[in-house]
C-alpha positions as a LaTeX table, in Angstrom:
\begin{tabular}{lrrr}
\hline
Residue & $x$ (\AA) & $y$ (\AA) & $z$ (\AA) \\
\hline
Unk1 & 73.45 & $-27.39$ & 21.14 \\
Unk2 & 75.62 & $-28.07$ & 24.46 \\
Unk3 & 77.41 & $-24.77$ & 23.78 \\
Unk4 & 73.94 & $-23.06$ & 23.91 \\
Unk5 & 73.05 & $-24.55$ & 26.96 \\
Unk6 & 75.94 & $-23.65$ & 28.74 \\
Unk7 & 75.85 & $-20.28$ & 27.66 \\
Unk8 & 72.13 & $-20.02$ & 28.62 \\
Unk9 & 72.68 & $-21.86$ & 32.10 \\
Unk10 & 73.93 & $-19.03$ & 34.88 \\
Unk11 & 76.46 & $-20.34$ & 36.94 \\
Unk12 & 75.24 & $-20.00$ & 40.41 \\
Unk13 & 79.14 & $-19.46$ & 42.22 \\
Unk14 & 79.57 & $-16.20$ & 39.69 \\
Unk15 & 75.82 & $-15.15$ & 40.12 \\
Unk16 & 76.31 & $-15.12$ & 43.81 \\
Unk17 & 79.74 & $-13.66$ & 44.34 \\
Unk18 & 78.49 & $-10.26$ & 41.99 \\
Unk19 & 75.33 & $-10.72$ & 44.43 \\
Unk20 & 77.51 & $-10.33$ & 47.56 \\
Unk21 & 80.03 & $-7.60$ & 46.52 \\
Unk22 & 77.16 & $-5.17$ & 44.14 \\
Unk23 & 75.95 & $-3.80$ & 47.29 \\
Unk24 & 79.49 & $-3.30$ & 49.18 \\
Unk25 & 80.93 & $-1.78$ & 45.81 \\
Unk26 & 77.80 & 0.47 & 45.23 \\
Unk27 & 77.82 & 1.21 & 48.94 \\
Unk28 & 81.69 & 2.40 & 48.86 \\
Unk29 & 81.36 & 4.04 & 45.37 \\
Unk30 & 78.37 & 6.12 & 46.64 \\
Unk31 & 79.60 & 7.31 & 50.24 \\
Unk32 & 82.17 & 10.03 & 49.55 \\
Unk33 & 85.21 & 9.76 & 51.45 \\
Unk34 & 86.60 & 11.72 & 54.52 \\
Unk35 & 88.68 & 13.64 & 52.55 \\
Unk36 & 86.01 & 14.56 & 50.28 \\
Unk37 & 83.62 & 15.60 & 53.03 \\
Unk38 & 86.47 & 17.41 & 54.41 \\
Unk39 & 86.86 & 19.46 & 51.49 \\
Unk40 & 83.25 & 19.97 & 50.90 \\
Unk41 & 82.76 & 21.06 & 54.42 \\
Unk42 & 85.65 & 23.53 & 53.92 \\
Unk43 & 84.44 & 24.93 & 50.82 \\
Unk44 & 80.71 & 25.34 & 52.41 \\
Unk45 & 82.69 & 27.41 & 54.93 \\
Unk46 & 84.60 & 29.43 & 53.07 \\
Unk47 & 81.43 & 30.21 & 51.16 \\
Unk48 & 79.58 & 30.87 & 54.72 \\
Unk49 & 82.26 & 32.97 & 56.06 \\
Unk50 & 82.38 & 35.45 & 52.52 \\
Unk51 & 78.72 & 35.65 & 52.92 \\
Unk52 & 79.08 & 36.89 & 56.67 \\
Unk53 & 81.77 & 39.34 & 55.80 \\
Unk54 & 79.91 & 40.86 & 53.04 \\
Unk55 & 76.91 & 41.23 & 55.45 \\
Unk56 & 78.57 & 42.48 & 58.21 \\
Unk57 & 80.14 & 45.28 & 55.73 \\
Unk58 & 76.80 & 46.19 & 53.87 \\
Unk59 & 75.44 & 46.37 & 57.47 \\
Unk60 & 78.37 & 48.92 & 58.83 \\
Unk61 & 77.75 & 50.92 & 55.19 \\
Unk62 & 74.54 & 51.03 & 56.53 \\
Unk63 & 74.54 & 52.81 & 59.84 \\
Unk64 & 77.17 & 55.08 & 58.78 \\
Unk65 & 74.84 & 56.19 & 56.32 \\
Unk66 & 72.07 & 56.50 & 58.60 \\
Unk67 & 74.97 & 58.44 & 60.99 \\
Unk68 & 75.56 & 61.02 & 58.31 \\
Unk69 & 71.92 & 61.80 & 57.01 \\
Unk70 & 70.66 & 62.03 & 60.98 \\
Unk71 & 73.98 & 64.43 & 61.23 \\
Unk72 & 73.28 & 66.16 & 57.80 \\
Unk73 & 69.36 & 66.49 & 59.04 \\
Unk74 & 70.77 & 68.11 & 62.07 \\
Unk75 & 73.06 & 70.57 & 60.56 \\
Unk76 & 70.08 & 71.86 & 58.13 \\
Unk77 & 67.21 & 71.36 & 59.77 \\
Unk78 & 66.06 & 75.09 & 60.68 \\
Unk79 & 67.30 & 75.86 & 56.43 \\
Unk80 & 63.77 & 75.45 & 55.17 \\
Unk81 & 62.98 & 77.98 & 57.99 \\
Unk82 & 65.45 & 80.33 & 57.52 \\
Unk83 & 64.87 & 80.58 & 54.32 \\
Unk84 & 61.11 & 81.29 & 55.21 \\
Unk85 & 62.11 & 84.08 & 57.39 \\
Unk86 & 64.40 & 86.01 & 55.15 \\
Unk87 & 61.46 & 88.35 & 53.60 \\
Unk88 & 60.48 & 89.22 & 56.44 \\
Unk89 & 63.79 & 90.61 & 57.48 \\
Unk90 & 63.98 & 92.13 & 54.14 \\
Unk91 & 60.71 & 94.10 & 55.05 \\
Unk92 & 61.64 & 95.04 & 58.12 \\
Unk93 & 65.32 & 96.40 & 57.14 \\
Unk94 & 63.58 & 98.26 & 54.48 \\
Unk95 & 60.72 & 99.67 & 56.42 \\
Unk96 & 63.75 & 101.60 & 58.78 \\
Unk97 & 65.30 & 103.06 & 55.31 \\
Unk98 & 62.20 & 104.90 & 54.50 \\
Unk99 & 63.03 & 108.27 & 55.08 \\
Unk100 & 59.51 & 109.81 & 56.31 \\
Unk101 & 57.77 & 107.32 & 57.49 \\
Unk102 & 53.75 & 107.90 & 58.42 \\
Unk103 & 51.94 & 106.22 & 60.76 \\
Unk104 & 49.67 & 105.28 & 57.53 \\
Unk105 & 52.60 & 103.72 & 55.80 \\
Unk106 & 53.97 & 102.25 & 58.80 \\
Unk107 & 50.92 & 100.16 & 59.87 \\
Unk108 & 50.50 & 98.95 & 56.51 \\
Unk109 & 54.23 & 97.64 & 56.62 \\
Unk110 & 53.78 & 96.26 & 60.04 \\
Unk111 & 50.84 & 93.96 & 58.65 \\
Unk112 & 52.49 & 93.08 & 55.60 \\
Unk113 & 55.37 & 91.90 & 57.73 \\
Unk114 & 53.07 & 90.31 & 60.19 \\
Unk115 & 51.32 & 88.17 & 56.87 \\
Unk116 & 54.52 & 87.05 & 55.50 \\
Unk117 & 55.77 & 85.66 & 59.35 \\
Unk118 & 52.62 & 84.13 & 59.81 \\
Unk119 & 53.26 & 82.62 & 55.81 \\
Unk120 & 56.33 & 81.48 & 57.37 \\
Unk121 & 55.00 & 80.02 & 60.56 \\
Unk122 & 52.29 & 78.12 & 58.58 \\
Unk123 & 54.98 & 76.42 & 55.81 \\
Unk124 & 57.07 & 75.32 & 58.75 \\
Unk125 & 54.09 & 74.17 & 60.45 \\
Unk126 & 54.92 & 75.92 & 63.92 \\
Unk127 & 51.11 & 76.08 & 65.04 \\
Unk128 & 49.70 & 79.22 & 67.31 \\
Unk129 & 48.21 & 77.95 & 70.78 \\
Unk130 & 45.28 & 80.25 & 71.50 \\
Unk131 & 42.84 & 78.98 & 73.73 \\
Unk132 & 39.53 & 80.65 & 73.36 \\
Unk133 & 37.97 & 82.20 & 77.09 \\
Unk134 & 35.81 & 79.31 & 78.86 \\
Unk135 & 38.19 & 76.39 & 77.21 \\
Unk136 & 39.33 & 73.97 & 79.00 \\
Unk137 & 42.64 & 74.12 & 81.18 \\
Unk138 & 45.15 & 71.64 & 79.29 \\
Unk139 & 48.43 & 70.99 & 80.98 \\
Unk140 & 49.99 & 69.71 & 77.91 \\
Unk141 & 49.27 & 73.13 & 75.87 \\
Unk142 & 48.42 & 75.77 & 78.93 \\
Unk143 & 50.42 & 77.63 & 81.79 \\
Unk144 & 48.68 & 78.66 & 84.40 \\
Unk145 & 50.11 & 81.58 & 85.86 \\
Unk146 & 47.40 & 82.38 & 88.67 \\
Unk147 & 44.23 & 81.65 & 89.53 \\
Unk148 & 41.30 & 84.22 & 89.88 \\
Unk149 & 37.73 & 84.29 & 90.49 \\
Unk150 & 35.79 & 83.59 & 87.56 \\
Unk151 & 31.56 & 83.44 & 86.65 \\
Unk152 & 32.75 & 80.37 & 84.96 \\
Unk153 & 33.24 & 77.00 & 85.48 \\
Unk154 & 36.95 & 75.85 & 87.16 \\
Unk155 & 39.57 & 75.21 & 85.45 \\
Unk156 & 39.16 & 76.69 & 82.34 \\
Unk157 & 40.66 & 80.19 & 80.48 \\
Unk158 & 39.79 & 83.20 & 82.04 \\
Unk159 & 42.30 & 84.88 & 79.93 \\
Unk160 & 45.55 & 84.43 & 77.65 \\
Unk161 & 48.45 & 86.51 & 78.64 \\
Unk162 & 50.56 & 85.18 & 76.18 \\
Unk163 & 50.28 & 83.17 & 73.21 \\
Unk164 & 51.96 & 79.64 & 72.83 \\
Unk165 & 53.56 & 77.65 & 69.65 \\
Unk166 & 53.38 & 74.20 & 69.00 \\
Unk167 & 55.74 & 72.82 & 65.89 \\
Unk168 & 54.16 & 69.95 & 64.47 \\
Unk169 & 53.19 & 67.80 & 67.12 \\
Unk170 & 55.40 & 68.54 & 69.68 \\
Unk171 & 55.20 & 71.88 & 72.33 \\
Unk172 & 57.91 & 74.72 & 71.42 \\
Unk173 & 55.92 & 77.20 & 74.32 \\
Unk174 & 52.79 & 76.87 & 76.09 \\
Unk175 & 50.02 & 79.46 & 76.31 \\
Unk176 & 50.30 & 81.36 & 79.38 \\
Unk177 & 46.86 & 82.23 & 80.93 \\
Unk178 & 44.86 & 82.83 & 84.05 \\
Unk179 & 42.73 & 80.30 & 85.49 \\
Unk180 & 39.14 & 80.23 & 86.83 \\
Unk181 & 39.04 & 79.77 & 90.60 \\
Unk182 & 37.05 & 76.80 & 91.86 \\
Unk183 & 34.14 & 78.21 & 93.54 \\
\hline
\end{tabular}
């Protein structure tokens, strides 16, 4: 029965010296060492530094794409409308073959030429300026070539001496027109 109750009975000196050094041990077995930070560190770089070289790369694949396609849009950007304009060469070179032309047969060709150009105009959207008499005087779409007395109001069309061409948004030639006078 005395073995049981020594067995049973903790010994306080052994109780309290794994006490004391638990924490210490678990304190050193949980904090890596400097070597070990050291490598970690240097692997965390080495993984920084690929991922910085691979974006810096897919960025400079980047803008030289964009460099080519701007300098690709530049080298073809008037094919769609050159492409729109060759019938209406054709029609011209073959209206000067006809042998006997009549004035009939010309003005019909004329026409047909003038609807295809206009076609042309239209798919490339290169937009006629043609400001109607009384309109407005607009600096961003209008010339004013000279100003004469007028039984309209200042400032506006008296009359268009020349047509003018917008492409899209952006002015290719402004009408040129004469101006009411102020009175």
């Amino acid at each position: 029965m005395q073995d049981q109750e020594n067995q049973t009975v903790p010994n306080p000196e052994v109780n309290q010296a794994q006490a004391e050094s638990t924490p210490a041990d678990a304190q050193a077995d949980a904090t890596p060492s400097l070597e070990q930070q050291l490598a970690s560190t240097e692997a965390r770089l080495a993984e920084m530094h690929e991922a910085f070289m691979r974006a810096k790369a897919e960025g400079e694949n980047i803008r030289r794409r964009a460099q080519e396609d701007v300098a690709k849009a530049h080298k073809f950007a008037v094919e769609s409308f050159a492409e729109a304009m060759l019938p209406v060469r054709d029609s011209l070179e073959m209206a000067l073959k006809v042998e006997t032309p009549s004035l009939e047969s010309l003005k019909e060709g004329v026409e047909m030429t003038l609807k295809q150009l206009s076609s042309a105009f239209e798919r490339n959207r290169l937009l006629e300026i043609l400001p109607a008499q009384g309109e407005k005087l607009d600096p961003n779409k209008h010339q004013a070539v000279s100003v004469v007395p007028a039984d309209q109001e200042a400032n506006t069309v008296v009359t268009v001496l020349q047509k003018g061409y917008m492409i899209a948004d952006r002015l290719l030639r402004p009408a040129i027109v004469t101006a009411a006078q102020a009175k």
